[in-house]
Steps between C-alpha positions, in 0.01 A plus 500: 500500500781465743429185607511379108910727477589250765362191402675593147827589679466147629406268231772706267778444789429134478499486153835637437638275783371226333635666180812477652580170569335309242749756260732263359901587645760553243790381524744740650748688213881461515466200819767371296706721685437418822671221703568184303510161696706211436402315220228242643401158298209292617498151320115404704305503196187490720598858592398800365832615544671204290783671278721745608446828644621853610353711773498846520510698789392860525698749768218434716496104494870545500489640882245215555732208409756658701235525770459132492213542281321764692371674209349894487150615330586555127810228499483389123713148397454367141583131383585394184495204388691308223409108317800214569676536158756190483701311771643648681217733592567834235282808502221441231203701410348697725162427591368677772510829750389502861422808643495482945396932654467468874130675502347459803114497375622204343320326804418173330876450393685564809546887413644459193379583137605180253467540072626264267602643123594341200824568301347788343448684839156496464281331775438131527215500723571259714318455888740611744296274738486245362829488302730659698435558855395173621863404435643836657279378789623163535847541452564887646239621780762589722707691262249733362411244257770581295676149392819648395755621740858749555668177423358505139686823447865625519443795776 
């Protein structure tokens, strides 16, 4: 009988780990409040990124750009980004929320948690392999694999 309270002890601690992470994130209340960057515009329309975006920058991620992207467990930055209305480049629509949580179980993406959501805050369910990390790889091993910088923001 013992043997059968720890092999259920087991199996149930895995479970809710599992649980867990495969819990979709949502997307963090009031981050519109946080630390707004300069207004960015990417005209690469190869790029996931093409339009023009805002990033968001909890407390946390805050004393991480300022640690030349040295980020702490929990850091949250949000990215929103906007459609190319006109020329030159106006804010249009938006059309999409990125979600970055430094989460160190997050082993397969550097330590960090990625979710996509749509304009209506709800999740898009993108791969954060295969959509967004392989780029955060590339382009920002060395700083945490965080793309953006301290000189995206007015500190």
């Amino acid at each position: 009988m013992k043997s059968i309270v720890v092999i259920w002890s087991v199996i149930s601690f895995f479970l809710a780990a599992t649980t867990s992470e495969a819990a979709p994130t949502a997307l963090p209340k009031g981050y519109s409040n946080w630390k707004k960057s300069e207004r960015k515009v990417n005209t690469d329309k190869s790029s996931l990124f093409y339009g023009i975006h805002y990033i968001y920058a909890d407390k946390k991620a805050e004393r991480g750009y300022l640690a030349d992207n040295k980020f702490a467990e929990g850091s949250r930055i949000v990215v929103e980004s906007f459609s190319i209305k006109g020329s030159p480049a106006v804010d249009g629509p938006k059309n999409m929320i990125v979600l970055m949580q430094k989460d160190k179980r997050q082993t397969a993406t550097g330590g960090w948690l990625f979710a996509g959501f749509g304009v209506d805050g709800k999740p898009s369910g993108l791969d954060p392999v295969t959509t967004c990390f392989g780029c955060h790889q590339k382009d920002a091993a060395g700083r945490d694999f965080v793309i953006s910088t301290k000189k995206d923001f007015k500190f």
